[in-house]
Each structure stands twice: as structure tokens, then as C-alpha cells.
C-alpha positions as CSV (number, residue, x, y, z in Angstrom):
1,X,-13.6,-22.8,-16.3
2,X,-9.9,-21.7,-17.0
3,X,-8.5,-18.7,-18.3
4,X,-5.0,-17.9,-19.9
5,X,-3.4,-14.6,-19.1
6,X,-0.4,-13.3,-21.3
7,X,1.5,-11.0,-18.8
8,X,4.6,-9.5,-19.7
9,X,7.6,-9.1,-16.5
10,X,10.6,-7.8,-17.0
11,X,13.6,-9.9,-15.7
12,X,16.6,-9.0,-14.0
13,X,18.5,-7.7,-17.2
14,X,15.3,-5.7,-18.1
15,X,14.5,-8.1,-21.2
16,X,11.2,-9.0,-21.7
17,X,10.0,-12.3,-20.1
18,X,6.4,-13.5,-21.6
19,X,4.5,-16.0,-19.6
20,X,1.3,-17.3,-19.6
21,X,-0.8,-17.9,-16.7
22,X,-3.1,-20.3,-16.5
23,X,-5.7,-19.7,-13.5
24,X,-9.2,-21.1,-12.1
25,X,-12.1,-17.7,-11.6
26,X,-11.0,-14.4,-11.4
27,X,-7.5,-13.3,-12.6
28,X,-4.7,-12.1,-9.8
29,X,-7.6,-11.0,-7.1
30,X,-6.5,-10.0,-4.1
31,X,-7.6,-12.3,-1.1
32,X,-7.2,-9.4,1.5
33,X,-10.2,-7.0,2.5
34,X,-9.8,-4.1,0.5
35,X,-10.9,-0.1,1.6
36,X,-11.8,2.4,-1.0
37,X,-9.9,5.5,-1.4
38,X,-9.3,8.2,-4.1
39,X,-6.6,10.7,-3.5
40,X,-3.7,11.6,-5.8
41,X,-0.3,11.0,-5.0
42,X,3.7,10.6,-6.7
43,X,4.8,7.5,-8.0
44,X,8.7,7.2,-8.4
45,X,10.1,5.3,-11.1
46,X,13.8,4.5,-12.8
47,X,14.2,8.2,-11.7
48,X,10.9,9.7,-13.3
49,X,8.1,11.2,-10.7
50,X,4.3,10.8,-12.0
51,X,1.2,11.7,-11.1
52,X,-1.2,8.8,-10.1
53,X,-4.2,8.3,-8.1
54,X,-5.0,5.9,-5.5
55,X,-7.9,4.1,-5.3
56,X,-7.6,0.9,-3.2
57,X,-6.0,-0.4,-0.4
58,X,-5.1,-3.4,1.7
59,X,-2.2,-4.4,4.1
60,X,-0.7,-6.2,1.4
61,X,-1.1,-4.0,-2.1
62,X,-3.0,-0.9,-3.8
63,X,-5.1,-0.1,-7.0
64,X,-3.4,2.7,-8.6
65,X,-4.8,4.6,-12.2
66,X,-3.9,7.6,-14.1
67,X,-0.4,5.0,-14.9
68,X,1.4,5.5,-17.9
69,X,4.8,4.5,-18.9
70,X,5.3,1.5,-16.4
71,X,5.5,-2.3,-16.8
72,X,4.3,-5.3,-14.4
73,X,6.9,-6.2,-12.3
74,X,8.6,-2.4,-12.4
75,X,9.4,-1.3,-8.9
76,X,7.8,1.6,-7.4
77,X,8.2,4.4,-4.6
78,X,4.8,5.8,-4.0
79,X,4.8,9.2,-1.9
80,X,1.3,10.0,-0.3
81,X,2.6,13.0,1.7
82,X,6.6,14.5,2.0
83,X,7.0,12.0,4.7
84,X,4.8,8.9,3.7
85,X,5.4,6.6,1.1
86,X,4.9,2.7,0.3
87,X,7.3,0.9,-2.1
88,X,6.4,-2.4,-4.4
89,X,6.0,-4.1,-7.4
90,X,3.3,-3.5,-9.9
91,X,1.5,-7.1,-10.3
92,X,-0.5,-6.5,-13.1
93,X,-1.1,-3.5,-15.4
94,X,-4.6,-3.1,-17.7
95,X,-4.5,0.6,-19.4
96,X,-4.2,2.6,-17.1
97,X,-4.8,1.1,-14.2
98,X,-2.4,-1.1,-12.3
99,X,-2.2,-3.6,-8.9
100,X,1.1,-2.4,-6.1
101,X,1.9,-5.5,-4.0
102,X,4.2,-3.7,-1.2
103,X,7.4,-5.4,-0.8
104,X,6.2,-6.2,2.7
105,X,3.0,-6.1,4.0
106,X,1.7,-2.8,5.9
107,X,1.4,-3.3,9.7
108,X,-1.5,-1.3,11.2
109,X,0.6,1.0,13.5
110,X,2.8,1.9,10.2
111,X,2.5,5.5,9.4
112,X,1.0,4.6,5.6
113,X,-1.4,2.8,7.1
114,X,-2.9,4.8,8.9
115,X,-2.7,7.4,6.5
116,X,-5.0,5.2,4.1
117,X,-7.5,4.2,6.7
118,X,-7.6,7.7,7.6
119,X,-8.5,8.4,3.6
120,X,-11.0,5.2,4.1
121,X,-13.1,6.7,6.9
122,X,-13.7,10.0,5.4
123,X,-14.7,8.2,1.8
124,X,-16.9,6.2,4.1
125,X,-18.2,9.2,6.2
126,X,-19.1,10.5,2.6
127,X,-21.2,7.6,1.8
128,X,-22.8,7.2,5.0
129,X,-23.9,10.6,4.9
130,X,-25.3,10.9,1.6
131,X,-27.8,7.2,2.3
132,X,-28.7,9.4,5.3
133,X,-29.9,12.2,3.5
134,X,-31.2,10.1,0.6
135,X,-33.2,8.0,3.4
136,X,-34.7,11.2,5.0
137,X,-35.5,12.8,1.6
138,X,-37.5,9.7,1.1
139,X,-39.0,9.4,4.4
140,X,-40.1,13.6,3.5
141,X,-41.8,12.4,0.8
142,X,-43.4,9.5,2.4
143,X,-44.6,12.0,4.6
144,X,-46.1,14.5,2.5
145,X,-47.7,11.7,0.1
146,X,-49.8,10.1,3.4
147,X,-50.8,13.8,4.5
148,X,-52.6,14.3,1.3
């Protein structure tokens, strides 16, 4: 089955360039593993600082939301600390949400990258945790139910 996808980029005199896209499946999915995050962080635009927050990540891109006021194919700075920050291209933009593909892919010993697998692991910690006590709660319970 194909789809068509109307994206709008903007070209190198900032008109508007429609294009459709035709693809096979799922629409601009990234191939690389992907790590769940969720922190907030400032994305730098034609000179305007926003609020965003981060909620994906690979070596290669990031799924951003809270965007507003941005376009695929705008350039942007994203600053995850004072002294970390990523820069790329939005690939595609639905609402609020939005795909980053760096302008070159993160190499593990980069300092962004291990600030997002840092983020990673404690999201993961988090989820880990709360199967564990969901697991013993139910094991309790098990417990009590063959006692009677």
C-alpha cells in the first residue's frame, strides 16, 4: 500500500517549496534504535529561544514537542544544558510535535550523547522499578489469597 505525503520545505530563499512524497509503510520512520527520554530543553531559531521538550533520541535525530512557530526543514540549535547542545534540521513537523535529524550523527563519546543516555537510564531505572513493585504487589496478594 502507498501513501502520499504533502510536506512543505523551505528552500534556500525561504519560499515555500511543496512536494509530495510518495512512500511504501510508515512515513519518514527512523531506521536507528531509538531511547526514550522527556526533559525540557531551548531550541534556537532565526534568533528566537523556545521552550521545547525532548522526548526521543538516536545517534542520528530527536523527537521534540511543545514546537510552535517552526517549519520542516528550519535549522535548529538545541541547548540541553549551558554547555550541551545538538544542531539539525527539522524533518517533519505534525502539531506540535516535530523529528531533529542532527547535521551529523552523534558519536557515543560526544558530550550530548551521553547526556541523553544518561536521561535514558534513569527513564528506564523508573520503569524498571515500578514492574518491580507492581510484580511484588502482585506476588503479596498471591500470597495472602493462598493463606486463606
Amino acid at each position: 500500500m502507498f501513501a502520499v505525503q504533502y510536506s512543505i520545505v523551505r528552500d534556500q530563499t525561504w519560499g515555500v517549496l511543496m512536494r509530495d512524497t510518495v512512500m511504501q509503510g510508515q512515513f519518514l520512520r527512523r531506521k536507528d534504535q531509538r531511547r526514550r527520554v522527556q526533559f525540557n530543553a531551548i531550541a534556537e531559531c532565526h534568533g528566537i529561544a523556545r521552550a521545547i521538550e525532548v522526548v526521543d533520541f538516536s545517534n542520528a535525530g530527536l523527537r521534540i514537542d511543545k514546537v510552535s512557530g517552526l517549519a520542516a526543514g528550519d535549522r535548529l540549535k538545541i541547548s540541553f544544558t549551558p554547555d550541551i547542545s545538538v544542531e539539525g534540521t527539522i524533518a517533519w513537523l505534525v502539531w506540535h510535535k516535530a523529528g531533529l535529524q542532527f547535521t551529523k550523527p552523534l558519536k557515543q563519546d560526544a558530550p550530548a550523547y551521553q547526556y541523553l543516555v544518561e536521561r535514558a537510564a534513569f527513564i528506564e531505572q523508573a520503569h524498571v522499578r515500578a514492574i518491580s513493585s507492581l510484580a511484588q504487589r502482585e506476588a503479596q496478594k498471591l500470597h495472602e489469597t493462598d493463606q486463606s
